[in-house]
ZADO-1210 file (C-alpha; in nm, 4 decimals, padded with zeros to 6 digits):
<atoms>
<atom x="03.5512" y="18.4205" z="09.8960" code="UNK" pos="1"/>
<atom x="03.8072" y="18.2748" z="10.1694" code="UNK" pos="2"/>
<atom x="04.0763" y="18.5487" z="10.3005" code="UNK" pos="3"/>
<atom x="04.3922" y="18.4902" z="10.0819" code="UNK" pos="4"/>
<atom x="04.7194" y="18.4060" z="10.3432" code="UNK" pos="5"/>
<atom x="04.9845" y="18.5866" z="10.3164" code="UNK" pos="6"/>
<atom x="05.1887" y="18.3676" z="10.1197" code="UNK" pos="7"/>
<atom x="04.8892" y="18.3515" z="09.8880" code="UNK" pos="8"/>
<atom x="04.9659" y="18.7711" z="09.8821" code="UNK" pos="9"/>
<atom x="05.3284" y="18.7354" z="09.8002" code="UNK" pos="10"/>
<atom x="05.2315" y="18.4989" z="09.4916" code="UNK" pos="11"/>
<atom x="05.0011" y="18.7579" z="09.3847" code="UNK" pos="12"/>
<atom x="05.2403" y="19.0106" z="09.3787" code="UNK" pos="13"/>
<atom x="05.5386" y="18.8094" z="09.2199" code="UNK" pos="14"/>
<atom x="05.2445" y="18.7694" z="08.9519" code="UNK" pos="15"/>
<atom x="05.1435" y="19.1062" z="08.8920" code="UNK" pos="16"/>
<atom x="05.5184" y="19.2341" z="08.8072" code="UNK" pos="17"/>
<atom x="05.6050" y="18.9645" z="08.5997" code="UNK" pos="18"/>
<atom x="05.2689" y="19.0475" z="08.4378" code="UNK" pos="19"/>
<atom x="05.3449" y="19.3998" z="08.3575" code="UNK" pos="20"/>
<atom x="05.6404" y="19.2987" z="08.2307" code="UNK" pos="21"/>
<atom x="05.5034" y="19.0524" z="07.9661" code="UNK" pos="22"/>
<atom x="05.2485" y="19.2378" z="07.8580" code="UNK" pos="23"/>
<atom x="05.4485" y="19.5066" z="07.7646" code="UNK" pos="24"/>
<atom x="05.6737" y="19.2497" z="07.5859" code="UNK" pos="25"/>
<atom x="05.3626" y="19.0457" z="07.3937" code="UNK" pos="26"/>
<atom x="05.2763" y="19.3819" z="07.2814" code="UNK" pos="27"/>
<atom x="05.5904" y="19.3804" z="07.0876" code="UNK" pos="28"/>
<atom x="05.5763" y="19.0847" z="06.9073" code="UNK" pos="29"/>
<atom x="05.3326" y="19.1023" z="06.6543" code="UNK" pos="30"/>
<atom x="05.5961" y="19.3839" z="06.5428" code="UNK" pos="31"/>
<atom x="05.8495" y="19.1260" z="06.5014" code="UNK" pos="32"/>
<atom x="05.6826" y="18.9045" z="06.3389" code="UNK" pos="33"/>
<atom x="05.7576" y="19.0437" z="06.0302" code="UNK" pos="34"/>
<atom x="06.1273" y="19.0404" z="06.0436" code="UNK" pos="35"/>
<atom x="06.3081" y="18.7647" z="05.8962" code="UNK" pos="36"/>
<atom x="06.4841" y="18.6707" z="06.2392" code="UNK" pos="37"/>
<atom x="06.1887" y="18.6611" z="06.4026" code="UNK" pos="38"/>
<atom x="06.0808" y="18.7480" z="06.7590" code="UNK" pos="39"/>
<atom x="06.2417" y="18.4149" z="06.9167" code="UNK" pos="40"/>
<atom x="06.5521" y="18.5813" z="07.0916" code="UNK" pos="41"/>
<atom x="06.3279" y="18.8566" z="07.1961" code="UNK" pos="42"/>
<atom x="06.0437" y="18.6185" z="07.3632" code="UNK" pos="43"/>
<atom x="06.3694" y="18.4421" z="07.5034" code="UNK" pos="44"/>
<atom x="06.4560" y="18.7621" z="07.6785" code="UNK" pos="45"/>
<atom x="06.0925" y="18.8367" z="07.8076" code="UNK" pos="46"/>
<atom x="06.0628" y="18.5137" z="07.9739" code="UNK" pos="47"/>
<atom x="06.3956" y="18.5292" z="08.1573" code="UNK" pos="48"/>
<atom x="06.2781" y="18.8861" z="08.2834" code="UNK" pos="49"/>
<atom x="05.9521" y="18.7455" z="08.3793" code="UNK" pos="50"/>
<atom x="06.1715" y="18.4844" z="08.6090" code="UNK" pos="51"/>
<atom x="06.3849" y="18.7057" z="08.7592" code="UNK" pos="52"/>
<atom x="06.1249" y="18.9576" z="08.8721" code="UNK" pos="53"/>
<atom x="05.8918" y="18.6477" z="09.0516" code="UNK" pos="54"/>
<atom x="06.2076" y="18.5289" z="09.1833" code="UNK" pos="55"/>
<atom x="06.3653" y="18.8525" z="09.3430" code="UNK" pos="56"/>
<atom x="05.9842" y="18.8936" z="09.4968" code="UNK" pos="57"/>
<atom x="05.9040" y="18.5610" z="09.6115" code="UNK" pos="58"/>
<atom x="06.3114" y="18.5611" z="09.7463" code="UNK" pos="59"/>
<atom x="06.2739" y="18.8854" z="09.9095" code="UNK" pos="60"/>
<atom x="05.9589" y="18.7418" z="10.1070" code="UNK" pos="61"/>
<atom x="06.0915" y="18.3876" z="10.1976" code="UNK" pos="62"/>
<atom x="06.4785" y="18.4228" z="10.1432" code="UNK" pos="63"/>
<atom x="06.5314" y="18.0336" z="10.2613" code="UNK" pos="64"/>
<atom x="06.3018" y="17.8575" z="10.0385" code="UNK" pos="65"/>
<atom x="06.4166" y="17.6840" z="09.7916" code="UNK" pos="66"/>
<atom x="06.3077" y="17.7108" z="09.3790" code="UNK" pos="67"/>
<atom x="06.2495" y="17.5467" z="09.1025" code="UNK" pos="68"/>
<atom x="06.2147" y="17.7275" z="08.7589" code="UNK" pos="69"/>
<atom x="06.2233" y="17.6640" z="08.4054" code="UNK" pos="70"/>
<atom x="06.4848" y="17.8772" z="08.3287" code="UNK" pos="71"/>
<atom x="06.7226" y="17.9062" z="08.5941" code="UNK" pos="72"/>
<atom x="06.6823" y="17.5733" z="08.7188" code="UNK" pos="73"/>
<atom x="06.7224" y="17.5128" z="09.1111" code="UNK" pos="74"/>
<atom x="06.8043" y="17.7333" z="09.3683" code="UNK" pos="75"/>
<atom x="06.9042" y="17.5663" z="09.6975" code="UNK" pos="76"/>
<atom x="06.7550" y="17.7564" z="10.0242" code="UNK" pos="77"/>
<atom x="06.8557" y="17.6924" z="10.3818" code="UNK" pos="78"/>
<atom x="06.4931" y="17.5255" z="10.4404" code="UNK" pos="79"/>
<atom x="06.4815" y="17.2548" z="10.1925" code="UNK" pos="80"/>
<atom x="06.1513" y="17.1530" z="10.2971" code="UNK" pos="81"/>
<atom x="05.9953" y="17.4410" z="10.0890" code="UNK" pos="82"/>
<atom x="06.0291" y="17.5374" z="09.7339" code="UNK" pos="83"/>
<atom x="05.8591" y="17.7600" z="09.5166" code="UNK" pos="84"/>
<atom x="05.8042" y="17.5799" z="09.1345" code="UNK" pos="85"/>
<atom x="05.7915" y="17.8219" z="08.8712" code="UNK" pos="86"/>
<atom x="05.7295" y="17.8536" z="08.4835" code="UNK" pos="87"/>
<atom x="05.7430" y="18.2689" z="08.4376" code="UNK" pos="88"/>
<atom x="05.5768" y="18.1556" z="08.0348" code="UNK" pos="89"/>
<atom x="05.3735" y="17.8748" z="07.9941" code="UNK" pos="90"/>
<atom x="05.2697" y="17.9028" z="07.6014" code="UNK" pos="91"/>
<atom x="05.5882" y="18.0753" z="07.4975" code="UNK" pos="92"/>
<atom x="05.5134" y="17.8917" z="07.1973" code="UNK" pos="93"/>
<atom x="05.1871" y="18.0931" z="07.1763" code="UNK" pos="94"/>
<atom x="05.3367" y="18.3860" z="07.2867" code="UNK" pos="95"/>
<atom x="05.6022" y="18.3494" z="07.0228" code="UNK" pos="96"/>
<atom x="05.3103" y="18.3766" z="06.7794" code="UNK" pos="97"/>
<atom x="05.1577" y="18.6470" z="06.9054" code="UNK" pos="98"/>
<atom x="04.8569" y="18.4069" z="07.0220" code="UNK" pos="99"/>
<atom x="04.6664" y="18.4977" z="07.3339" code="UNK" pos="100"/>
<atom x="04.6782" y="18.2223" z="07.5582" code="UNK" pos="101"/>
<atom x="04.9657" y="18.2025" z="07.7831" code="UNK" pos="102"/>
<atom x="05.0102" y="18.2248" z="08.1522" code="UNK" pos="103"/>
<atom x="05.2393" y="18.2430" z="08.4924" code="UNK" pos="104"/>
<atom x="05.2295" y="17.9497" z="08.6894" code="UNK" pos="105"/>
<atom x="05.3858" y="17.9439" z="09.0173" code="UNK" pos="106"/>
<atom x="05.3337" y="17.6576" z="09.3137" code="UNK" pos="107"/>
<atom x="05.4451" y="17.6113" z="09.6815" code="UNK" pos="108"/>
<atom x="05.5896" y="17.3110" z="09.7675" code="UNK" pos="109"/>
<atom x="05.6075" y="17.1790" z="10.1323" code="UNK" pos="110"/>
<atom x="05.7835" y="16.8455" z="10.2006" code="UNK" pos="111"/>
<atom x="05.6965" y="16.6916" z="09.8230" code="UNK" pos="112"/>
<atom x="05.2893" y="16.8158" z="09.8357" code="UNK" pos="113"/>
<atom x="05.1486" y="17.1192" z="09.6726" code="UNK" pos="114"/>
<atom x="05.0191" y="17.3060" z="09.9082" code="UNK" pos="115"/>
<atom x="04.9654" y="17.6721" z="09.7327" code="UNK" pos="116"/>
<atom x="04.9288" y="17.7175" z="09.3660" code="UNK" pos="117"/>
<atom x="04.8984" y="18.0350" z="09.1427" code="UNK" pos="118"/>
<atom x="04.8125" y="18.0326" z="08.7444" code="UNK" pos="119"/>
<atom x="04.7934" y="18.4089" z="08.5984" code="UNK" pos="120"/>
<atom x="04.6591" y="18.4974" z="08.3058" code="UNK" pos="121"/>
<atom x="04.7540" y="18.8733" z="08.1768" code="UNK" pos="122"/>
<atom x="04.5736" y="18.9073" z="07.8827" code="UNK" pos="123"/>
<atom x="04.2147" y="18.7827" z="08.0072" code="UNK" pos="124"/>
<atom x="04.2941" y="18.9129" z="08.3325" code="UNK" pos="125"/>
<atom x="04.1966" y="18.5842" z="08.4985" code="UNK" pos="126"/>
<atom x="04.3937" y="18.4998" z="08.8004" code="UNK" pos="127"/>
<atom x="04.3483" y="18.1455" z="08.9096" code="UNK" pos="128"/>
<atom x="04.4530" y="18.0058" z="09.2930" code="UNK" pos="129"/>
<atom x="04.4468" y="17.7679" z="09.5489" code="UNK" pos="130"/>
<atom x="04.5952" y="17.6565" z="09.8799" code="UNK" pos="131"/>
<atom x="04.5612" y="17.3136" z="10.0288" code="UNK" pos="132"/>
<atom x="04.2091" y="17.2806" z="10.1825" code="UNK" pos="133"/>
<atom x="04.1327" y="17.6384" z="10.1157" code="UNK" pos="134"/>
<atom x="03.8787" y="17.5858" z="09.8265" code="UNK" pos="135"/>
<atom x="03.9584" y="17.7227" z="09.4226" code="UNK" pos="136"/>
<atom x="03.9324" y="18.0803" z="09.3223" code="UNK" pos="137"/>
<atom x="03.9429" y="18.3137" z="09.0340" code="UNK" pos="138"/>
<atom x="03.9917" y="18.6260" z="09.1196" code="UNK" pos="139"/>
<atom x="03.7329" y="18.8899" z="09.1401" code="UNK" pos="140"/>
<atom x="03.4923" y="18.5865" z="09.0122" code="UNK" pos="141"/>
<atom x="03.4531" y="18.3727" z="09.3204" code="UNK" pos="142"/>
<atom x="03.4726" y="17.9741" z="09.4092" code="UNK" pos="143"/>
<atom x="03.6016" y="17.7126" z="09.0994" code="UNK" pos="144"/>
<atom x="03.4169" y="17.3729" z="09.0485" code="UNK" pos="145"/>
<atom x="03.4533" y="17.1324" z="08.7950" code="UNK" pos="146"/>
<atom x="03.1767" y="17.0812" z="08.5551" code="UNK" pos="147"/>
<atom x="02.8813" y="16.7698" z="08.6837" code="UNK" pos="148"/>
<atom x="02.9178" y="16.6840" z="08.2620" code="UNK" pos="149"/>
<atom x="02.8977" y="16.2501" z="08.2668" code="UNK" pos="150"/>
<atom x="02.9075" y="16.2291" z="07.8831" code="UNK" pos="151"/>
<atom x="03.1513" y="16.1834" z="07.6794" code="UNK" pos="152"/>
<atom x="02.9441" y="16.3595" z="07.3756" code="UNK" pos="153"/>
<atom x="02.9147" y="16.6321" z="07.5894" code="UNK" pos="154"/>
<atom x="03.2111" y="16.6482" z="07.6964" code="UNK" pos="155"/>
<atom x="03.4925" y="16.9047" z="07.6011" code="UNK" pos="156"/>
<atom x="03.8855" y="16.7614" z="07.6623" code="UNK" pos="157"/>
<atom x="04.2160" y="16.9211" z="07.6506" code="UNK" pos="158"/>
<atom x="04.5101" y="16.7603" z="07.5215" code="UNK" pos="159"/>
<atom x="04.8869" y="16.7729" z="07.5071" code="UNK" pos="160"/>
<atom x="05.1176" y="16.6959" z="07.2209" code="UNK" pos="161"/>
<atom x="05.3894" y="16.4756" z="07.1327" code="UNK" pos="162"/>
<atom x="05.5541" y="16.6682" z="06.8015" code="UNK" pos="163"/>
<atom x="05.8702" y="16.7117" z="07.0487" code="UNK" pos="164"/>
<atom x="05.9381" y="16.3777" z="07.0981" code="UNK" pos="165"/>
<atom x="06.0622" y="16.0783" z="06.9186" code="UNK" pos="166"/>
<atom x="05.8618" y="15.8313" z="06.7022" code="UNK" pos="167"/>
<atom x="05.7192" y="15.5570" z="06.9806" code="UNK" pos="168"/>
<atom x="05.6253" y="15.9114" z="07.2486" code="UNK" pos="169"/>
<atom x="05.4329" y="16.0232" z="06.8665" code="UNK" pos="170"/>
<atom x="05.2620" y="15.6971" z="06.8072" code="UNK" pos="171"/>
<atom x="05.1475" y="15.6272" z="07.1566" code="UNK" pos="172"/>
<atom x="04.9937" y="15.9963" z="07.1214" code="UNK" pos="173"/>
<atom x="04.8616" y="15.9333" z="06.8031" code="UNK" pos="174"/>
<atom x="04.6713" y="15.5983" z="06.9709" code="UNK" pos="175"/>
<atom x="04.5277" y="15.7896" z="07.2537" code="UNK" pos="176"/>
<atom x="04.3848" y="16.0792" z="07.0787" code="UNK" pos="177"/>
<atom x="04.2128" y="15.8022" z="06.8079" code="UNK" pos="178"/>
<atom x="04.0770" y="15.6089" z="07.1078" code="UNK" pos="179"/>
<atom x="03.9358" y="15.8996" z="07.3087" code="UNK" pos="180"/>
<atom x="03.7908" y="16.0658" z="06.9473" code="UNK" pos="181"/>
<atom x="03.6609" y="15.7156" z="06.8803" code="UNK" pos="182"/>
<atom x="03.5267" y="15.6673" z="07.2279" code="UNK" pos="183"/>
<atom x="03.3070" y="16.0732" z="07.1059" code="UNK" pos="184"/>
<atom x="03.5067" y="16.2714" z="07.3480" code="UNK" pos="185"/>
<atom x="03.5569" y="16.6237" z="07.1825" code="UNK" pos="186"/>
<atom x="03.9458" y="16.6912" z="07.2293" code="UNK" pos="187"/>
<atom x="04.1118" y="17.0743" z="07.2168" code="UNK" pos="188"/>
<atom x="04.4772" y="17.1358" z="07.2047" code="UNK" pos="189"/>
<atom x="04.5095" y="17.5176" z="07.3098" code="UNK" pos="190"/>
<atom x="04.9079" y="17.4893" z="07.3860" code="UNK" pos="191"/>
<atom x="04.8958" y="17.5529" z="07.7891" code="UNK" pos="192"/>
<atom x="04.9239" y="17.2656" z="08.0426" code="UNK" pos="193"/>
<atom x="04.8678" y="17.5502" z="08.3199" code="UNK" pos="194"/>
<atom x="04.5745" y="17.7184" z="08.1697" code="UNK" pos="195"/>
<atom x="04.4236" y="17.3548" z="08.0905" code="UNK" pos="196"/>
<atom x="04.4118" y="17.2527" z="08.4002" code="UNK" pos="197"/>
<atom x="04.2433" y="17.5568" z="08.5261" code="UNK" pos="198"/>
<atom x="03.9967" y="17.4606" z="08.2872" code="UNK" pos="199"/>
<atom x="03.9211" y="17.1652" z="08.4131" code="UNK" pos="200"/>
<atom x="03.8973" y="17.3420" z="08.7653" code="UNK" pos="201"/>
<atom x="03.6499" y="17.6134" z="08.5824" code="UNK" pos="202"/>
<atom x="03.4314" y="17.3937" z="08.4504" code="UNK" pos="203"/>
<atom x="03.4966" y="17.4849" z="08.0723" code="UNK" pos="204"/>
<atom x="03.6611" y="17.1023" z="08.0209" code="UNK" pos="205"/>
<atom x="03.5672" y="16.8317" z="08.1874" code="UNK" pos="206"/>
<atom x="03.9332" y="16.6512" z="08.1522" code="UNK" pos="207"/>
<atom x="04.2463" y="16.6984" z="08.0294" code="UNK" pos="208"/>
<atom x="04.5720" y="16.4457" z="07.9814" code="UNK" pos="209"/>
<atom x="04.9549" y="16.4719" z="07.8359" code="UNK" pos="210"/>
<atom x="05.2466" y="16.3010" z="07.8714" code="UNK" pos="211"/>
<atom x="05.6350" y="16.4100" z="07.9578" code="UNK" pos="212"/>
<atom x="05.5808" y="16.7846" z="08.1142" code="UNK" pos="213"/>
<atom x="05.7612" y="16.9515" z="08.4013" code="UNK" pos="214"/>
<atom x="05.6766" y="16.9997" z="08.7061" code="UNK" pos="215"/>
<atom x="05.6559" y="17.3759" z="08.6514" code="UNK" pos="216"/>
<atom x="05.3710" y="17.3210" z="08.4009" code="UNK" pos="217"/>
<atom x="05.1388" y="17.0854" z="08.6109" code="UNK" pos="218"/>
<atom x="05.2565" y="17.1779" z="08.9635" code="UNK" pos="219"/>
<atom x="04.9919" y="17.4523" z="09.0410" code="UNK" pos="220"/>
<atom x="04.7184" y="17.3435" z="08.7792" code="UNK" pos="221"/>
<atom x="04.7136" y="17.0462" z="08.9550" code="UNK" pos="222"/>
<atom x="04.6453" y="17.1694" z="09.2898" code="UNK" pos="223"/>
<atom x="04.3400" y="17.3832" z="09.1367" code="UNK" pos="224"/>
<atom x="04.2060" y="17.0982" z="09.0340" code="UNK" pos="225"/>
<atom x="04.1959" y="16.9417" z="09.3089" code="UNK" pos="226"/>
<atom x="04.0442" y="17.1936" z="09.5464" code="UNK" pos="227"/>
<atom x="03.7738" y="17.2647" z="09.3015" code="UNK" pos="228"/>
<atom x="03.6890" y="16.8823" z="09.2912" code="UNK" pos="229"/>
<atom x="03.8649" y="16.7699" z="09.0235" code="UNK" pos="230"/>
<atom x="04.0440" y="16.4743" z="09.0295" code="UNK" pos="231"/>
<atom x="04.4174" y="16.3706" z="08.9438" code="UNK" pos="232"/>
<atom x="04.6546" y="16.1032" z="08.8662" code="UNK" pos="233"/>
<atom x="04.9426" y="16.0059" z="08.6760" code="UNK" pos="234"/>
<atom x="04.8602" y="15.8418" z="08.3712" code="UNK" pos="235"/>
<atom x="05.0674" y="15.4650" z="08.4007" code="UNK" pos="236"/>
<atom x="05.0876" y="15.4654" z="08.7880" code="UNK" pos="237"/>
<atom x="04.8498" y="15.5789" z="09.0665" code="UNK" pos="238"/>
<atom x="05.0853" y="15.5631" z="09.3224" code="UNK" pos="239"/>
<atom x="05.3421" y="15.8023" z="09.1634" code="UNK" pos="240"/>
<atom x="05.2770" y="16.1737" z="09.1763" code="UNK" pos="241"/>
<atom x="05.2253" y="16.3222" z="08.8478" code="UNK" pos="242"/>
<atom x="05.3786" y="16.6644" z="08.9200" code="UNK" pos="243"/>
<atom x="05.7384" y="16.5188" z="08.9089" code="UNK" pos="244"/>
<atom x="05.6547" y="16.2107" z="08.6635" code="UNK" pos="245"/>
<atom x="05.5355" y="16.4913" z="08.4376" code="UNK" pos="246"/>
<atom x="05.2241" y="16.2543" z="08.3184" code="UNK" pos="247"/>
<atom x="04.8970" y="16.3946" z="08.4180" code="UNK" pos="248"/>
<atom x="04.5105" y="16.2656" z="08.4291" code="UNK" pos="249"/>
<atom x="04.2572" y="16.5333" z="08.4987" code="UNK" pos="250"/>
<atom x="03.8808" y="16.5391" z="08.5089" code="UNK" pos="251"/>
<atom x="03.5526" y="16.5728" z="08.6596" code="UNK" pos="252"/>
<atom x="03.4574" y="16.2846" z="08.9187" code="UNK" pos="253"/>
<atom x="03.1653" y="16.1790" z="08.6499" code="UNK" pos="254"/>
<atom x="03.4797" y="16.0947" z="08.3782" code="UNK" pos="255"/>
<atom x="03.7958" y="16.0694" z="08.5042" code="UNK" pos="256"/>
<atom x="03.7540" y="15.6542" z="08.5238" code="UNK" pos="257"/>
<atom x="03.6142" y="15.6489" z="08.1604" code="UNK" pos="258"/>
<atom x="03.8999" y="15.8581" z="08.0244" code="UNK" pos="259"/>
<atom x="04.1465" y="15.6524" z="08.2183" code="UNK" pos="260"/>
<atom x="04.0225" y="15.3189" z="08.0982" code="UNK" pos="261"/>
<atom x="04.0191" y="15.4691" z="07.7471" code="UNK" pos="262"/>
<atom x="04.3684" y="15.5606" z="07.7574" code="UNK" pos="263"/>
<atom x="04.5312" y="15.2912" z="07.9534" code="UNK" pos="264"/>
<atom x="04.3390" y="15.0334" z="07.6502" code="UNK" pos="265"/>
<atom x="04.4985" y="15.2504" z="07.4055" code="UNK" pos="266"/>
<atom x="04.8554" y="15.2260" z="07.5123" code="UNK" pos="267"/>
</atoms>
């Protein structure tokens, strides 16, 4: 496995506190879930904390860069041509539910390209990460690479949702899924851009595609794919980057023009 840089270290640590600090909190909810409020003000609380521990560690190491986060929004730094992208709870809607699958997803940024990428998952202790031309890790497990799969019987494919949008977002949704199911791709919706995309990096899908996200939820996932051999694009234009369109293509080199044909035909 390549030496991890030392900004790679400092993303890695942000991780491991915010970690602790989830865990502790997921541990919780199945408690709440019992109570007629529910545990939604309480999850609401652990991701904030989550936030503000990655971005007190990742500040303390670079205090110019800038941020981007989910929560807190942006954070101007006196060198604008980095900034760290953040979601401290990707699957807060599994999380909420006591479901585990959720991660920490945190990216580099360095004049508009990706160029270091973190996605941490606590509960399966699986800590995916790349850095621009570095190769794709797990940690503890070695090099990523995207499955050689060329089938789309064979294939496995993660997909997003559209149940938070408005009736056309729905219906173009609902015509993609028919036309990939139709074309004998076997879809999964697990409720984690982040973790999907490592995924596809992993070898475990061979593609993955949804509509409308932020860039905190494809912004490292997408680098991971890439540096394992994956391939990306945004879904209605090639020349725009999908991390701040928020519409992402993903897949092994063997599928990722069949899926794209498939889709574009649907919408």
């Amino acid at each position: 496995m390549a030496a991890k840089s030392p900004i790679m270290n400092v993303m890695m640590r942000a991780s491991e506190k915010a970690a602790r600090s989830l865990l502790r909190d997921f541990n919780e909810v199945e408690h709440l879930q019992v109570s007629r409020k529910g545990p939604s003000d309480f999850v609401s609380a652990a991701d904030r904390r989550s936030e503000e521990l990655i971005f007190n560690e990742l500040k303390k190491a670079r205090p110019d860069y800038c941020f981007m986060m989910e929560e807190s929004g942006e954070v101007k730094g006196n060198n604008p041509d980095y900034c760290w992208i953040i979601d401290p709870l990707d699957g807060t809607t599994n999380f909420l539910h006591g479901m585990p699958h959720w991660c920490i997803s945190i990216a580099l940024e360095h004049k508009g390209e990706i160029v270091a990428a973190l996605v941490h998952d606590p509960v399966k202790d699986e800590m995916f990460h790349a850095e621009k031309g570095g190769g794709a890790f797990i940690a503890h497990k070695g090099r990523l690479r995207v499955s050689g799969r060329n089938k789309a019987e064979e294939s496995l494919i993660a997909i997003g949702g559209a149940s938070r949008f408005g009736k056309d977002k729905r219906e173009r949704f609902i015509k993609e899924f028919s036309a990939m199911n139709y074309a004998g791709f076997d879809l999964r919706r697990f409720g984690a851009a982040a973790l999907d995309l490592c995924y596809v990096a992993a070898g475990r899908y061979e593609g993955f595609w949804e509509r409308d996200l932020s860039p905190w939820d494809v912004a490292a996932g997408i680098l991971i794919v890439k540096e394992s051999g994956g391939f990306i694009s945004e879904l209605d234009d090639i020349r725009k980057n999908p991390v701040h369109t928020g519409n992402v293509l993903a897949a092994n080199e063997s599928l990722f023009d069949d899926i794209g044909r498939v889709l574009r035909q649907a919408s």
